[in-house]
KOLBANU-179789 format. One line per field, with one value per residue (C-alpha): residue number from 1; x, y, z. Coordinates in Angstrom, 3 decimals. Each point is the difference from the previous one (the first is absolute). Layout:
# residues N
seq [NUM:...]
u [X:...]
v [Y:...]
w [Z:...]
END
This chain:
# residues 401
seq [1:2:3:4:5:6:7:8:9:10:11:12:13:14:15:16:17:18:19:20:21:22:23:24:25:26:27:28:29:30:31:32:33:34:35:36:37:38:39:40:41:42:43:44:45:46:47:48:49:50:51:52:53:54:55:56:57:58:59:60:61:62:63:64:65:66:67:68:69:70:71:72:73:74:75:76:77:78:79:80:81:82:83:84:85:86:87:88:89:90:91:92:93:94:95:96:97:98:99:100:101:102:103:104:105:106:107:108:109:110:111:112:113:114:115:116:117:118:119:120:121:122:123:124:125:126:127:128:129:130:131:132:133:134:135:136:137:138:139:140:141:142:143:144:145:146:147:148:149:150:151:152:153:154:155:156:157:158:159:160:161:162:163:164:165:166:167:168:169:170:171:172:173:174:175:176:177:178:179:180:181:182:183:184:185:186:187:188:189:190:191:192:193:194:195:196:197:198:199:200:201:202:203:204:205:206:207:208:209:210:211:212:213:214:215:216:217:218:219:220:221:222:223:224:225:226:227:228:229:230:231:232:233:234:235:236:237:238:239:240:241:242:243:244:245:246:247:248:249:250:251:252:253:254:255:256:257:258:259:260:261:262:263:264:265:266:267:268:269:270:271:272:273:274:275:276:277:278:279:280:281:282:283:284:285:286:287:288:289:290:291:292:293:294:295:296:297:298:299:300:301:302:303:304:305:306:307:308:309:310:311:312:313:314:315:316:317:318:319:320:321:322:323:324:325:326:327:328:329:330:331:332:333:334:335:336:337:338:339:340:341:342:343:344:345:346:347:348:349:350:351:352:353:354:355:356:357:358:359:360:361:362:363:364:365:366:367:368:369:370:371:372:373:374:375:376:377:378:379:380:381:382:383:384:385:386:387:388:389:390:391:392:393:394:395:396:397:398:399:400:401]
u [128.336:2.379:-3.119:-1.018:3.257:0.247:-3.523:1.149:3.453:-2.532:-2.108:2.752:1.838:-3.901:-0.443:3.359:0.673:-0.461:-2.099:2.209:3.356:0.678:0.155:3.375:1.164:-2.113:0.279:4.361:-0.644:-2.698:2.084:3.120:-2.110:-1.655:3.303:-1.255:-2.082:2.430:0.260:-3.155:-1.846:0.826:-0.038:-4.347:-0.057:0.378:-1.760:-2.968:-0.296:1.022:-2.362:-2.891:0.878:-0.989:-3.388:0.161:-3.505:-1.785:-2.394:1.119:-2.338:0.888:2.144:3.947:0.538:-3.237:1.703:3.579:-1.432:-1.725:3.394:1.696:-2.116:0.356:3.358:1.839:0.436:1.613:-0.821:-0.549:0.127:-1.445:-3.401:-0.022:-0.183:-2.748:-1.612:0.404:-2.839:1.430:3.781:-1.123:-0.628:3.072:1.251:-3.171:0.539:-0.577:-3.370:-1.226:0.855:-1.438:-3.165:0.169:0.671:-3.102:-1.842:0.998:-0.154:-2.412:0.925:3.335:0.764:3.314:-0.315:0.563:3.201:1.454:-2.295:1.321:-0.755:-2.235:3.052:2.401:1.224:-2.635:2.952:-0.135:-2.199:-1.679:-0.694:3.219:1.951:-2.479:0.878:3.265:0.533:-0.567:3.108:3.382:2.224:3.070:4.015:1.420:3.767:1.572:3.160:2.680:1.578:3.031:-1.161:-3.266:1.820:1.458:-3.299:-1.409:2.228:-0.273:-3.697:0.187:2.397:-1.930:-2.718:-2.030:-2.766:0.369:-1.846:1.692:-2.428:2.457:2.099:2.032:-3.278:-0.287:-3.362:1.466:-2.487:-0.613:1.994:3.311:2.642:2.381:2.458:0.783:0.795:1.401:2.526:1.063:-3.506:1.406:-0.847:-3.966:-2.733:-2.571:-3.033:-3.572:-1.291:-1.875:3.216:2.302:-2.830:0.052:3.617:-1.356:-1.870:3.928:1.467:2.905:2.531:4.062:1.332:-3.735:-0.829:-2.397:-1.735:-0.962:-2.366:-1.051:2.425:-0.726:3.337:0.503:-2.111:-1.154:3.300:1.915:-2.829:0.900:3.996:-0.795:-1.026:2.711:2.751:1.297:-2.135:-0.049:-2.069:-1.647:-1.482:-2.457:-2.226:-1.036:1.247:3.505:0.239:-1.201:2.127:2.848:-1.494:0.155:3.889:0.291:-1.787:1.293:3.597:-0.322:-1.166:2.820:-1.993:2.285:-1.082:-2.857:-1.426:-2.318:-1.715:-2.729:-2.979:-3.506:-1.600:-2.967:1.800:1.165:3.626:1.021:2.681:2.497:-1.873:-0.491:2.751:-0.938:-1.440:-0.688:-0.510:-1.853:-1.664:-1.414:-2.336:-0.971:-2.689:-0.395:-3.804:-1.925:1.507:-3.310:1.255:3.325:-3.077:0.127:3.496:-1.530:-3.535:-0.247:0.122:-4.024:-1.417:2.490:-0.692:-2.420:-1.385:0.345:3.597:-0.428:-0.781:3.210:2.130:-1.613:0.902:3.280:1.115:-1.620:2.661:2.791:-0.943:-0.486:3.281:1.882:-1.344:1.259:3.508:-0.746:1.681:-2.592:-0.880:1.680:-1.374:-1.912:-0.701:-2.750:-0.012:-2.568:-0.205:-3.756:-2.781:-2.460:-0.903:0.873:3.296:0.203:-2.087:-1.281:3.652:0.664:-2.900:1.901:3.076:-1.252:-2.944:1.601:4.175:-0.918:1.934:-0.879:-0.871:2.014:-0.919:-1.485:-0.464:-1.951:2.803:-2.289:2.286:-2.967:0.267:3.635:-0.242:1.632:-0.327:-2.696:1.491:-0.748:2.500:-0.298:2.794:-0.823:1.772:1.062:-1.714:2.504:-0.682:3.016:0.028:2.091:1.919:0.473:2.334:2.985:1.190:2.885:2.557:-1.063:3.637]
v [-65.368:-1.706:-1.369:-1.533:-1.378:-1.908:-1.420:-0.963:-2.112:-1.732:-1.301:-1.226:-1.653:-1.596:-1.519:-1.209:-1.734:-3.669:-1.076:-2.923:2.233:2.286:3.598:0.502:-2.613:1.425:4.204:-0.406:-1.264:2.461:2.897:-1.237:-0.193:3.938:1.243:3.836:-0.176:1.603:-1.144:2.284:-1.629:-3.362:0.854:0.924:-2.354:-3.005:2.050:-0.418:-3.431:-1.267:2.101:-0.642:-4.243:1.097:0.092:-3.766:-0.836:2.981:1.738:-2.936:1.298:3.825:1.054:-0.208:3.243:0.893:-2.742:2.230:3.089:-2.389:-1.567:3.374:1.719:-2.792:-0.355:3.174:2.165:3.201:2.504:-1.914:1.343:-2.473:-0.277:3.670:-0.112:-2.854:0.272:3.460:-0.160:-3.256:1.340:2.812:-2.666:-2.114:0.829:-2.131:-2.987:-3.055:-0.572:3.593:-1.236:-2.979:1.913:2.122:-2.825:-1.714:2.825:0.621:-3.672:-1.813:-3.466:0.611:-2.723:-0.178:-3.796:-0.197:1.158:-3.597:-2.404:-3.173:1.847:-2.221:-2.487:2.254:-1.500:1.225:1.940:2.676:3.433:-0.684:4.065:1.372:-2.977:0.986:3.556:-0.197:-0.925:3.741:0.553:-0.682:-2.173:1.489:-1.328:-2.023:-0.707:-2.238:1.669:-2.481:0.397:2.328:2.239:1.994:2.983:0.210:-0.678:2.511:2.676:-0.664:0.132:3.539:0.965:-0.482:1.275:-3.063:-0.023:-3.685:-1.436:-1.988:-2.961:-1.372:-3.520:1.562:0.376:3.240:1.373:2.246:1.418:-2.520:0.948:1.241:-1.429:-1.557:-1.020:3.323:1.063:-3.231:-1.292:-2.769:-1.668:-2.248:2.301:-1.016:-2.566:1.235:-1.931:0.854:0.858:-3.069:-2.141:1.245:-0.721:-3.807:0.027:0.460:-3.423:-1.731:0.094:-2.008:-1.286:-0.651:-2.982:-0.794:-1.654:2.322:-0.904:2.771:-2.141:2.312:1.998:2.176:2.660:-0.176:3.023:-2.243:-1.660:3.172:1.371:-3.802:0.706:3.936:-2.121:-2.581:-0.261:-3.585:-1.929:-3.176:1.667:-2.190:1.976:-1.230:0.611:-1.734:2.756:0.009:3.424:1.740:-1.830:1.966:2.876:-1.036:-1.128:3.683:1.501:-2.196:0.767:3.611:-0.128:-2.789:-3.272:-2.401:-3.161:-2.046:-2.376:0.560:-2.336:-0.053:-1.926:-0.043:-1.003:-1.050:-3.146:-1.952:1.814:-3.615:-0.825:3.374:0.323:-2.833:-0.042:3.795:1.168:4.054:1.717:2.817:-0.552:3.843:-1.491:3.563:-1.577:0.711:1.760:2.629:2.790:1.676:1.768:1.749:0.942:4.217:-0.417:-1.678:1.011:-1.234:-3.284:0.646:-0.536:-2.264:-2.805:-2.978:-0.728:-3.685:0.358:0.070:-3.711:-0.688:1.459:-1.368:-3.536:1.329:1.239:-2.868:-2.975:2.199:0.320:-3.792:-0.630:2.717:-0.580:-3.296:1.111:2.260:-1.475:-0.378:3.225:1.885:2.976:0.466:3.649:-0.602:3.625:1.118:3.644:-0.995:1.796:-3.596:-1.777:-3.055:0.395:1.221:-1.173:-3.059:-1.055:0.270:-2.544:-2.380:1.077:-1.583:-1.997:-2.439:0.669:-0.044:2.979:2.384:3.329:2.347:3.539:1.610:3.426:2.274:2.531:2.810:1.877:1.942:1.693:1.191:0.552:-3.423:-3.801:-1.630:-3.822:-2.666:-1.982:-2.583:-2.141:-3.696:-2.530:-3.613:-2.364:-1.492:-3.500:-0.726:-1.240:-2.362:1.798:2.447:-2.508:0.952:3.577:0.651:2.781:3.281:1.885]
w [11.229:2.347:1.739:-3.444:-0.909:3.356:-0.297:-3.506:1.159:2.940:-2.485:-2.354:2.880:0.797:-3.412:-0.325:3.536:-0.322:3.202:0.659:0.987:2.827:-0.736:1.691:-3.092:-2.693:0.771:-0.804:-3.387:-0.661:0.871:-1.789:-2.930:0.506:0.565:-0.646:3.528:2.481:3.950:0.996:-2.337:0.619:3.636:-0.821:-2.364:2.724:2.348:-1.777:-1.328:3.996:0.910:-2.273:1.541:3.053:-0.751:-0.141:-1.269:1.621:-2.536:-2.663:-2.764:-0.480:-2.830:1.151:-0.262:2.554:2.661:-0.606:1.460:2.980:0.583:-0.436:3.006:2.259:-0.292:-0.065:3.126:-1.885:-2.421:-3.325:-3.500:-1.918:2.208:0.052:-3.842:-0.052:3.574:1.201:2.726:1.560:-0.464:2.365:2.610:-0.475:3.598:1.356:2.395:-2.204:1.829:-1.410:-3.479:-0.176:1.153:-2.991:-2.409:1.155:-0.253:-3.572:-1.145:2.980:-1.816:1.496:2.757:1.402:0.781:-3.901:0.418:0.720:-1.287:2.806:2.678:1.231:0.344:2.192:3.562:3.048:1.470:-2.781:0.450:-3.355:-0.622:0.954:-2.313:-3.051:0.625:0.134:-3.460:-0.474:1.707:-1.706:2.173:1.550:-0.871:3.220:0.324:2.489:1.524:0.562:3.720:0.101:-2.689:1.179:0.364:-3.664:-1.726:1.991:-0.520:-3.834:0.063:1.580:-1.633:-3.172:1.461:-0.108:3.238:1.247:3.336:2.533:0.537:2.678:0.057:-3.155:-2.446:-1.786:-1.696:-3.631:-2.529:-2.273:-3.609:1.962:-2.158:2.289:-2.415:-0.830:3.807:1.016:-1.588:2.706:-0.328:2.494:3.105:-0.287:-1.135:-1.963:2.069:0.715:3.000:0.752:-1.211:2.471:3.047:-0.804:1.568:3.197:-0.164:-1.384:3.385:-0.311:1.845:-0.092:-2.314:-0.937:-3.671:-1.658:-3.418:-2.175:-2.008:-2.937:0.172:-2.903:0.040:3.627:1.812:2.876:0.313:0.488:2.567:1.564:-0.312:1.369:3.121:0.593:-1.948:1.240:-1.461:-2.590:-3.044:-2.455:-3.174:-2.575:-3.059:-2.848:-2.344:-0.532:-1.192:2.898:2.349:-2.252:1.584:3.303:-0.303:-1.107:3.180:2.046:-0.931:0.391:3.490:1.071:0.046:-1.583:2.063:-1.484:-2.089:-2.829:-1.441:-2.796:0.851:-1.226:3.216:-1.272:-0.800:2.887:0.519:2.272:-2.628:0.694:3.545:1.785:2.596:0.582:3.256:0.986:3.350:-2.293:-3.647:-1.407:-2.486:-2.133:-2.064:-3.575:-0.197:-1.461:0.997:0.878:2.612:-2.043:-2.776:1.047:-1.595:-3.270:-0.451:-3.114:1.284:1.886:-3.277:-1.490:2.443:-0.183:3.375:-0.979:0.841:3.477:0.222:-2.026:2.251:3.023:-1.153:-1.064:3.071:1.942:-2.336:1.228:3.249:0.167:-1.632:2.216:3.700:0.568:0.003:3.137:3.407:2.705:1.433:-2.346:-1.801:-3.831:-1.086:-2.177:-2.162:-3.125:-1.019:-0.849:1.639:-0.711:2.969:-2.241:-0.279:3.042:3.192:-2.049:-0.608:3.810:0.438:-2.405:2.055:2.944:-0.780:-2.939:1.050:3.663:0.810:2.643:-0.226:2.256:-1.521:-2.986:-1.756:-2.956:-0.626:-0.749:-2.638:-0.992:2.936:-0.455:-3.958:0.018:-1.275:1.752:0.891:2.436:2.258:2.373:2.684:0.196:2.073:-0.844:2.301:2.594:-1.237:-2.617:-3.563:-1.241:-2.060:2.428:2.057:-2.769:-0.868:-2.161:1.291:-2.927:0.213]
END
């Protein structure tokens, strides 16, 4: 009966979810308004509609309930109620490697083709293992947290003290279940960044040094800045996004952690920004383009279906008038950190060819940061150099105190 009931929420919360929001908006309001489902069965409830996304398009045209117990196999690790209710023969089998599975679900539905899952494949960057990124959709993504220097051992001792299993992924990241609810154990949410995986690793392409000007360019609410600030604290910090709210964030983060020197500024950049920025010159630009977000899409599976492949040009174009509009306010031989979390070689390797090909910047180093291989974001990051020949409006600099 439980079983029943379960199947009964899923396909309420199916027909009621309006394809153009993301489930971790829509599944509050749903909830608020059921308020006779207790935490278990909100906890399955979510379990099974993320799950059932996971499918992507794979096996598109059986009923939704037939792709649940598909998504429900491949998924789940541990002994499972609800497929032993629905399933029973394939919940008997639910400690398989993934491999074994999707043998089984081929067998039982041969149409099944796991290159379905995520219909763009065909557009990802060269660097990515195309089978193990596809299967790891199966697998939910693990929680990362940033600990700030000075206090690893406190959020340590809380975690085992709660008896939450963490993994020390070394330079200060920590791998948690995903679902712990840190802001029950940790009050002081100062003492950590929550940061994926693949976010933290861009730092190590920032490399910054003493009294440098740095320019945050899309700033967003400040996660590369602080990984910048983690690194040298003496810097000149310029901080900018063209929404205003979001940079309210940032003043937030920022203020908890002690970063009290810098300027924001909104900006769309792509408009020419010459008329607040023309006497500006950096020894380090991060440009974190605005993208897809393929690669962050295990977190938001909804979003496989949800998104028109058309897209991908758009944001190509977009991220090439802000990179026009942002480059020429590197010094020569100075440093941009071009960052996407998109897995398309568009937005990725194609926008380092613009980099260097149109802007005349040189490439120095680039990377696929293969999150699907540590149940992480999947993003791409590359270190270009100014060439040594100077612009003109590099000659001036104004002093950023």
């Amino acid at each position: 009966m439980k079983a029943l009931n379960q199947l009964k929420t899923f396909q309420r919360i199916l027909a009621e979810y309006p394809a153009d929001v993301q489930l971790n908006k829509f599944l509050p309001g749903f909830f608020r308004q059921n308020k006779q489902m207790g935490s278990t069965d909100r906890k399955v409830a979510s379990r099974l509609v993320y799950n059932y996304f996971r499918l992507g398009n794979a096996l598109a045209d059986l009923p939704a309930e037939d792709r649940l117990m598909v998504a429900e196999f491949l998924c789940n690790t541990q002994t499972n109620s609800f497929l032993l209710h629905f399933k029973p023969e394939w919940e008997a089998c639910i400690h398989f490697d993934l491999q074994e599975k999707l043998d089984m679900v081929k067998a039982g539905y041969p149409q099944f083709d796991l290159h379905d899952v995520y219909p763009q494949h065909g557009q990802l960057s060269p660097a990515i293992d195309k089978e193990a990124f596809l299967r790891s959709f199966f697998v939910q993504p693990d929680l990362f947290i940033r600990v700030r220097k000075g206090f690893e051992a406190q959020v340590k001792a809380t975690l085992s003290q709660a008896g939450v299993t963490f993994k020390d992924e070394g330079h200060n990241c920590l791998t948690l279940p995903n679902g712990t609810k840190l802001e029950t154990l940790f009050p002081n949410q100062h003492w950590f960044e929550v940061q994926d995986h693949s976010s933290q690793q861009t730092a190590r392409y920032f490399r910054p040094q003493r009294w440098e000007k740095w320019w945050d360019a899309c700033a967003a609410s400040g996660g590369k800045s602080l990984l910048l600030h983690e690194q040298q604290a003496d810097l000149k910090l310029v901080v900018s996004d063209v929404r205003e709210n979001i940079l309210a964030n940032l003043d937030e983060r920022f203020r908890q952690v002690g970063l009290m020197k810098y300027q924001k500024k909104i900006l769309d950049l792509t408009q020419n920004p010459d008329y607040l920025m023309h006497d500006y010159a950096f020894d380090g630009i991060i440009l974190d383009a605005p993208c897809t977000g393929s690669g962050t899409w295990g977190r938001t599976p909804e979003l496989i279906t949800q998104f028109d492949g058309h897209r991908i040009a758009f944001f190509q174009r977009l991220q090439q008038s802000i990179a026009r509009n942002v480059a020429k306010y590197l010094s020569p031989g100075k440093p941009l950190i071009y960052i996407t979390c998109s897995a398309f070689k568009a937005e990725n390797e194609d926008a380092v060819d613009y980099l260097t090909e149109e802007l005349g910047l040189e490439l120095e180093e680039m990377q696929v940061l293969k999150g699907y291989e540590h149940k992480a974001d999947t993003m791409f990051v590359a270190r270009l150099i100014a060439p040594d020949k100077p612009k003109s409006l590099n000659d001036r600099s104004v002093e950023m105190e």
